[in-house]
C-alpha positions in Angstrom: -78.2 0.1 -117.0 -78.0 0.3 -113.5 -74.5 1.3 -112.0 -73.8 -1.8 -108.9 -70.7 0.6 -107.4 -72.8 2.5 -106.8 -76.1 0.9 -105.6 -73.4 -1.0 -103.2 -71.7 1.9 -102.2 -75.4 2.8 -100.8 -76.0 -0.1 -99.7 -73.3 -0.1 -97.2 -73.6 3.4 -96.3 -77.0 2.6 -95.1 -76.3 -0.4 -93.3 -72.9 1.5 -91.5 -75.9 4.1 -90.2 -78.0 1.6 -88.9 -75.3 -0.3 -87.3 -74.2 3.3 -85.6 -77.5 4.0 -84.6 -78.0 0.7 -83.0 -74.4 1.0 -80.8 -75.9 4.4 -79.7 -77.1 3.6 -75.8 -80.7 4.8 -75.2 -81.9 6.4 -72.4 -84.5 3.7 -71.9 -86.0 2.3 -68.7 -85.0 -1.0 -67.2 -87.2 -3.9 -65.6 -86.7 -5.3 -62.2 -88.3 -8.5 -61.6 -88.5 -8.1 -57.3 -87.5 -10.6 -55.0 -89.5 -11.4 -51.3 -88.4 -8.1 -49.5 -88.1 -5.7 -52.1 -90.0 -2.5 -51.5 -89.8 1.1 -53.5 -87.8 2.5 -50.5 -85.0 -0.3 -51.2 -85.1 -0.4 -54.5 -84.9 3.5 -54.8 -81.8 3.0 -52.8 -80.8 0.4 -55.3 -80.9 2.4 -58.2 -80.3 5.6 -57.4 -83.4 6.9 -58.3 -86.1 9.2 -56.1 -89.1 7.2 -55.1 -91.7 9.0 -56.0 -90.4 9.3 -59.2 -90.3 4.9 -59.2 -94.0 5.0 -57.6 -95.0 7.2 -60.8 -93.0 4.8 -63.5 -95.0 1.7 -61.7 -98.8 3.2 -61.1 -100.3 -0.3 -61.6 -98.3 -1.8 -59.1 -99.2 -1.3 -55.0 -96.2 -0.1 -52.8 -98.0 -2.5 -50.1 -97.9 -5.5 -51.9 -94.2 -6.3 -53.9 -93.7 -9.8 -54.1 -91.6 -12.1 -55.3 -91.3 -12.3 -59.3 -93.3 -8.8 -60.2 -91.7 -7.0 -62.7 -91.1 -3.4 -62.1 -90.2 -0.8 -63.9 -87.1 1.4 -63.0 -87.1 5.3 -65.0 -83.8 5.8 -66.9 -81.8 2.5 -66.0 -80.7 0.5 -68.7 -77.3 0.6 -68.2 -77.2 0.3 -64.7 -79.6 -2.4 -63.9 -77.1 -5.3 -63.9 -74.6 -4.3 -61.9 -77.2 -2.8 -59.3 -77.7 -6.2 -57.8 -74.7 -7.0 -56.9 -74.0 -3.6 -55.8 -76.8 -3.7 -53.4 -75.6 -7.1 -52.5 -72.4 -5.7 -50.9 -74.4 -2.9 -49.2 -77.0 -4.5 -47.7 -74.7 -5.8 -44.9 -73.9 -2.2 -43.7 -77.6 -0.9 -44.6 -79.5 -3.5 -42.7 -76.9 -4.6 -39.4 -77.5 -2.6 -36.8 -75.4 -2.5 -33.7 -76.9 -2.7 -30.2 -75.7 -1.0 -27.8 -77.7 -0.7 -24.4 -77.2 1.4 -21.2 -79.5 0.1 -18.6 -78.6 2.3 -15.6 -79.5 5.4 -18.0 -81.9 3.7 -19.9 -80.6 4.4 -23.1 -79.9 2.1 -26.1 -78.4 2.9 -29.2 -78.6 1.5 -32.9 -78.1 2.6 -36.4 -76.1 5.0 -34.8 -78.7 6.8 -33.1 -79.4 7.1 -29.2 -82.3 6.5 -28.2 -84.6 7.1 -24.6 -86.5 4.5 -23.1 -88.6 3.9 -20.4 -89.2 0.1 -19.9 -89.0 -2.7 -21.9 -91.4 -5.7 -22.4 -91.3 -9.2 -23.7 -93.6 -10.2 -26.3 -94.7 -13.1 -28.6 -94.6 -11.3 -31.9 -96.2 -12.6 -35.7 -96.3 -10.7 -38.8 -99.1 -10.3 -41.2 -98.7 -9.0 -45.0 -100.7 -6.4 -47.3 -103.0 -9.8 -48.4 -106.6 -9.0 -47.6 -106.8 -12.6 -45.9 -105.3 -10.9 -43.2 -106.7 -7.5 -43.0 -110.4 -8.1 -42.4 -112.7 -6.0 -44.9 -110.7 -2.9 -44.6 -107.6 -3.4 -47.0 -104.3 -2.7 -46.6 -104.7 0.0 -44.0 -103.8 0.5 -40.3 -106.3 1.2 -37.6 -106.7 4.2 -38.3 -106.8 3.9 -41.7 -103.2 4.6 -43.2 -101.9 2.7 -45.6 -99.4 -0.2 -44.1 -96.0 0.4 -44.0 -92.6 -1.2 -42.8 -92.4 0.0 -39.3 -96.4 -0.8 -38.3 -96.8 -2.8 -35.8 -100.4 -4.4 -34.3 -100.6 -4.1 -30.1 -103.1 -5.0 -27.8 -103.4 -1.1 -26.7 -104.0 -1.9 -23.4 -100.8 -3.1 -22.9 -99.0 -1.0 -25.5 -101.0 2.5 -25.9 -102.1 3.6 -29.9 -99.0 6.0 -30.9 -96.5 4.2 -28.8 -92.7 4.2 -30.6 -90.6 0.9 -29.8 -87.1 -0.6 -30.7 -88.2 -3.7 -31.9 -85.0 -5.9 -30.9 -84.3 -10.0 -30.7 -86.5 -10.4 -34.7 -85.0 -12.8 -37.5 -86.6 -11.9 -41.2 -85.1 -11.2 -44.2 -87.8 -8.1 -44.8 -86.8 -6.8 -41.6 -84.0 -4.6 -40.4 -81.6 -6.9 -38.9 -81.0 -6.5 -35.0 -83.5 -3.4 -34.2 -85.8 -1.6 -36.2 -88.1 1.5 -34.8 -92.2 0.9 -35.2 -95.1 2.6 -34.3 -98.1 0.5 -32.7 -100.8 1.9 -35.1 -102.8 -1.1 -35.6 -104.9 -4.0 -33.5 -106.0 -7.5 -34.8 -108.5 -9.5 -33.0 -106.1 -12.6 -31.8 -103.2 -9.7 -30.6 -103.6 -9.7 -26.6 -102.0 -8.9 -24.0 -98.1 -9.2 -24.9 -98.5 -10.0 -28.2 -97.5 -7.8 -31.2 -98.1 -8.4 -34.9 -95.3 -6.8 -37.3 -96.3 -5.6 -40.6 -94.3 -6.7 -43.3 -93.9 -5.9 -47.2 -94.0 -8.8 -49.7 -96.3 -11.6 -50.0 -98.0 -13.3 -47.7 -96.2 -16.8 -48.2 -92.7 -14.8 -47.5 -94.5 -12.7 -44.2 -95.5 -16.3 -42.7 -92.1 -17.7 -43.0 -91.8 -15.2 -39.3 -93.8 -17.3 -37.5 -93.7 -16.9 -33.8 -90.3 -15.0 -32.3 -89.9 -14.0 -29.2 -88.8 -10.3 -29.8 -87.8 -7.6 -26.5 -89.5 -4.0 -27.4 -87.8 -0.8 -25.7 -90.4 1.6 -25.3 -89.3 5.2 -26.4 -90.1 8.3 -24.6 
């Protein structure tokens, strides 16, 4: 005869241990489904986590070519993955404003809180192109000389603008962009980029990189 006190006795001893197993947090990894703009140096910043240590969690993924609606994986975040958003939220108006502040007798501007040299400055029609290979040719996502695009790369006509040349890119709208200014390198050419034209790399897809379209943008060229 079987004794029900003490079959039930078990049976609610067992179900109190899974119940207490379940409320126990794990240290398990969060998704993050990116939105135009996102990159692994923002998100890093985001989360709180090192990027090379989010490049290695997402290995499938590109860090030339986030877009809208990926899902990506962020290393040891469970807990913190909903209130990051709306962390970021409130920090992104102090991590991408810059203020401008220029000296032209000197010829010295500042932003982000750094002062900066410059020689001249130029006028220039500026586009922006994405990581899509529709808009890189046959080689891919990589400059001219063959690095891989990054924020901050930036197409010139280098008879105008010399390969290597560092430039406060001012006068831009884009929500992938620093606001206000933003340094870049010219490290890349395109066949319709002549004269003062420049074409501004940009992370995300190309859809959200077209939205740019053409801006009239003032470069500060950096000694």
């Amino acid at each position: 005869m079987f004794n029900h006190k003490r079959i039930s006795k078990a049976a609610i001893a067992l179900l109190t241990s899974v119940l207490l197993i379940q409320a126990v947090p794990a240290h398990a990894d969060a998704v993050h489904v990116a939105k135009e703009g996102d990159t692994f140096f923002t998100l890093s910043k985001q989360y709180g986590v090192a990027m090379d240590t989010l490049i290695k969690a997402n290995k499938d993924i590109s860090p030339y070519n986030i877009y809208g609606g990926l899902k990506i994986t962020i290393p040891g975040q469970e807990n913190k993955a909903a209130a990051a958003p709306a962390q970021m939220k409130s920090q992104e108006k102090t991590v991408t404003a810059a203020s401008l502040n220029v000296n032209g007798e000197n010829k010295v501007v500042q932003a982000w809180g750094k002062t900066f040299d410059y020689s001249k400055t130029i006028n220039v029609k500026a586009t922006a192109y994405s990581a899509d290979a529709s808009e890189n040719g046959g080689w891919g996502a990589v400059d001219y000389f063959g690095n891989p695009l990054e924020l901050g790369t930036i197409a010139v006509d280098p008879k105008v603008i010399p390969f290597g040349t560092k430039v406060l890119v001012t006068g831009h709208s884009h929500p992938g962009l620093p606001k206000q200014a933003f340094v870049a390198t010219a490290l890349d050419a395109g066949s319709a980029i002549k004269g003062n034209r420049i074409d501004i790399f940009i992370p995300g897809s190309k859809q959200f990189v077209n939205s740019f379209g053409f801006q009239d943008v003032e470069l500060y060229i950096l000694k």
